[in-house]
C-alpha positions as CSV (number, residue, x, y, z in Angstrom):
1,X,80.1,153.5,33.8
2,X,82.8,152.5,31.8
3,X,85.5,152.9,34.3
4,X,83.5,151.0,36.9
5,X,83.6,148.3,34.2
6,X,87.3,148.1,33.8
7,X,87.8,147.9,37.2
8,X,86.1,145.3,37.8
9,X,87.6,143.3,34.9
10,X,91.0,144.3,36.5
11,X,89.9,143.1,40.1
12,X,87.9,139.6,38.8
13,X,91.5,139.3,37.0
14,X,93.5,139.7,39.8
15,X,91.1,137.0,41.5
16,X,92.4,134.3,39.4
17,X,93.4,131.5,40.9
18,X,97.4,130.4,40.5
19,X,98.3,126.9,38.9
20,X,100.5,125.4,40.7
21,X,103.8,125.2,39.0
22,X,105.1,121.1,39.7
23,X,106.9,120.7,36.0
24,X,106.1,117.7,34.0
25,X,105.2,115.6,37.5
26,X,103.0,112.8,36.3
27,X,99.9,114.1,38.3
28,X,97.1,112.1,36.0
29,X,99.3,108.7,37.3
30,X,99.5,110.4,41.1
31,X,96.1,111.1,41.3
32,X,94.5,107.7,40.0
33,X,96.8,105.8,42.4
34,X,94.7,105.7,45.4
35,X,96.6,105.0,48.8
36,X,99.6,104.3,46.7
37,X,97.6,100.6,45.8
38,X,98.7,100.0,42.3
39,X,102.4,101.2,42.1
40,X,102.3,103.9,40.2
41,X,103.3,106.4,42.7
42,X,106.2,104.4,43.9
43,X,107.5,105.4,40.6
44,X,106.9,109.0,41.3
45,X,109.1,109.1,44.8
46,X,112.1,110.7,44.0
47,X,110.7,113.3,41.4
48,X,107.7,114.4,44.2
49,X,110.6,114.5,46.7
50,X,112.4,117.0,44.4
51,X,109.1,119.1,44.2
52,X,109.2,119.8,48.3
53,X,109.8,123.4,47.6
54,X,107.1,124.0,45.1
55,X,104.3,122.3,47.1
56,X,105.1,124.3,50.1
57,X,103.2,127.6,50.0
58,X,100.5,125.6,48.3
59,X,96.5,125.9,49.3
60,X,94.3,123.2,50.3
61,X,92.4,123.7,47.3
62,X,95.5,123.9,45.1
63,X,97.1,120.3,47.1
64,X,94.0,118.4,46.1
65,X,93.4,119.8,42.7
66,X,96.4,119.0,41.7
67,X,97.5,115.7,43.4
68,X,93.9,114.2,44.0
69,X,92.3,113.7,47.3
70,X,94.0,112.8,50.4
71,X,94.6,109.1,51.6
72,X,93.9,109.7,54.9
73,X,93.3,113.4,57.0
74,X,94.5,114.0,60.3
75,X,93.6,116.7,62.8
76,X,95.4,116.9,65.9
77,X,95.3,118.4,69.2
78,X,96.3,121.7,68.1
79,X,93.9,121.9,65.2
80,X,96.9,121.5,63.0
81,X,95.2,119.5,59.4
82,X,98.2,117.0,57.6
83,X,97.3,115.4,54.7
84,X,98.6,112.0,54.0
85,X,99.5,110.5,50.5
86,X,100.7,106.7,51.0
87,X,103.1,106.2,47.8
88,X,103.5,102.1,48.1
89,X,101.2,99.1,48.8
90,X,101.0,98.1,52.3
91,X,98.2,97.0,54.8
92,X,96.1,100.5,54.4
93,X,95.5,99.1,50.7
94,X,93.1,96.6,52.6
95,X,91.8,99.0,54.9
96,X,92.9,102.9,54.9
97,X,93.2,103.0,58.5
98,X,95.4,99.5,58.8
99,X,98.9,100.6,60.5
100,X,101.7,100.3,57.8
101,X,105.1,100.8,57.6
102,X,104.6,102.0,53.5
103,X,106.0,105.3,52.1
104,X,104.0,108.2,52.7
105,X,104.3,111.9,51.6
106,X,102.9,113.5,54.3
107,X,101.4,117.8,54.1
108,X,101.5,119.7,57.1
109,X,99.1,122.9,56.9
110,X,98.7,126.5,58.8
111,X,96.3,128.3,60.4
112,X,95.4,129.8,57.0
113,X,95.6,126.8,55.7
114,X,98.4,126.9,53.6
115,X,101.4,123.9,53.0
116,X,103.8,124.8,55.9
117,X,106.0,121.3,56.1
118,X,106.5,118.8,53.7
119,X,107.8,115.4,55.5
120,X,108.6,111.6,53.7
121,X,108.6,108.8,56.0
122,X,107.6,105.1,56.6
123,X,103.9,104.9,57.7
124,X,101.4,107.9,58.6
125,X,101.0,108.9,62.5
126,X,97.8,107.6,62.2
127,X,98.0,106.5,65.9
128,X,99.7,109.5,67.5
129,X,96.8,112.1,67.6
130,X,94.3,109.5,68.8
């Protein structure tokens, strides 16, 4: 009985779920900037650029834990899911689905739903998987 006991402390252990390693990135000021609306994650541009290679890898679960819910999901033709995160004020502040021209960080995920590309760039494709 008490081996059955220690192994399942050792599997629920090795359950755990990882933290996502970003450094001292200002997540609290990331996540409460919705759509990029009040400026804070302008700020945040270059240092989020810098994380690219920690974010990829990253799970669903940890993407929105740690930087907050998506602006705006996408799901195109090939059931590929991006997430984008609008990092300025533009016309989406308005109305999410507006077309802008603002900053956006955007997450490309894989089949098993893991962070696969990370891409920065003027505007979401908002209108290319109509």
């Amino acid at each position: 009985m008490r081996k059955i006991l220690i192994i399942a402390l050792i599997v629920l252990g090795a359950c755990e779920k990882k933290k996502a390693d970003l450094g001292t990135f200002d997540l609290k000021s990331f996540k409460t900037d919705r759509g990029g609306c009040e400026g804070k994650r302008d700020k945040l541009i270059d240092e989020l650029k810098g994380l690219r290679p920690k974010i990829m890898g990253l799970t669903e679960n940890q993407v929105v834990e740690n930087f907050g819910r998506y602006d705006y999901q996408i799901l195109s033709r090939r059931n590929e899911k991006v997430f984008v995160y609008f990092l300025e004020k533009g016309p989406q502040c308005e109305y999410i689905q507006n077309p802008t021209n603002a900053r956006s960080m955007m997450l490309y995920f894989n089949a098993a739903s893991l962070v696969k590309e990370v891409s920065f760039q003027n505007g979401g494709i908002i209108d290319t998987y109509k």
